[in-house]
Structures are given as structure tokens and as C-alpha cells.
C-alpha positions, 0 to 999 in steps of 0.5 A: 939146550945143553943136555950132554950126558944126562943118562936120557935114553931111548924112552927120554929122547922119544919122549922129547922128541915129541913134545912141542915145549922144545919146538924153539930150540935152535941148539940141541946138545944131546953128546954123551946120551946112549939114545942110539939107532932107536932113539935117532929115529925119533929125533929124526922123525919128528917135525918140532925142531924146525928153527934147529941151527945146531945138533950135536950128537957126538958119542950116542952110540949112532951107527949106520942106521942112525946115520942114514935115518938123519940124512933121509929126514926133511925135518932140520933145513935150518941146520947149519953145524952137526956133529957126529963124531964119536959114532959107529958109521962109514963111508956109505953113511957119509956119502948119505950125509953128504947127498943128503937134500936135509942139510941144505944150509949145513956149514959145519960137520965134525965127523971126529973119532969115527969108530966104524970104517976109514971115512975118505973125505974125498966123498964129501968133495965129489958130492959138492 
């Protein structure tokens, strides 16, 4: 589902992210939608995505707490790609990606245009 810079919000994803009708979805386009710290929670929180293989959350205005909810979340062990770029996070956000127990079949993350602190990526290969 492709639903890149549609104006969602927070009330929108809140609203999505419980509704069973999505429960089939293996890839979520949700770039360009100001959905936020609040609206990750959400997202992360709910437990209707398990056959999600693909997000994208690329320019949603995330930051640190977003970031964090994501990697504490049980509710996407079929993910296989995530975008985060275009967010607000740093190197303790990466290093919770990164240890994060979530994304155990994760081949893909794109980081890219990360407007908070200098990301080292040397994080991600000391997690391995």
C-alpha cells in the first residue's frame, strides 16, 4: 500500500494502524506523511501488520522517540526492508535499530539524509 504524502497525520495513522481491513499488507508506503513520534507509536504498537515485509517511513518527521518505539516493537519479525531516512535520529537510536530483536530477518535499511547527529555506521557492524 503506496500512500506516500497523502496529508494522513496523526489521527489518520492512529486510525489505520487499527483497523484489521490492512492486516494483509506486506508493504506500507507511509514517506512523506507528517505522522510523527505520536503517530509511530501507533503504528508500532499495534499488532495487525504481521505479514509486513516492507515499511517505509522515509520524511515523517520521526525523531528519537519514534526511532526507539519502532525498535522495541514485537510486531514486524517479517520485515525484510525499512527506510528511515529523511528523519531526525542519531547514533543511540541506530545502536536501538541495530540490537533491536524486532527485525530479525531485516536485509535492508536505508538510513539516508539523516538530519540528526552523524550516524557512524561502525555501530551497525559491532551489533552483528
Amino acid at each position: 500500500l503506496n500512500v506516500c504524502g497523502n496529508r494522513i497525520g496523526t489521527a489518520g495513522i492512529q486510525a489505520f494502524a487499527a483497523s484489521p481491513f490492512f492486516s494483509n499488507l506486506t508493504s506500507l508506503d507511509l514517506s512523506g506523511n507528517w505522522i510523527g513520534d505520536a503517530g509511530m507509536r501507533a503504528l508500532a504498537a499495534s499488532c495487525l501488520f504481521p505479514n509486513l515485509r516492507s515499511l517505509n517511513v522515509h520524511y515523517i518527521s520521526m525523531g528519537a522517540v519514534g526511532i526507539r518505539v519502532l525498535a522495541a516493537s514485537s510486531f514486524f519479525p517479517n520485515l525484510t526492508s525499512l527506510d528511515v531516512s529523511g528523519n531526525s535520529f542519531g547514533n543511540e537510536e541506530l545502536q536501538a535499530l541495530a540490537a533491536s530483536p524486532t527485525f530479525p530477518n531485516l536485509t535492508l535499511l536505508n538510513m539516508h539524509g539523516n538530519h540528526g547527529r552523524g550516524v557512524r555506521l561502525g555501530l551497525l557492524a559491532a551489533s552483528s
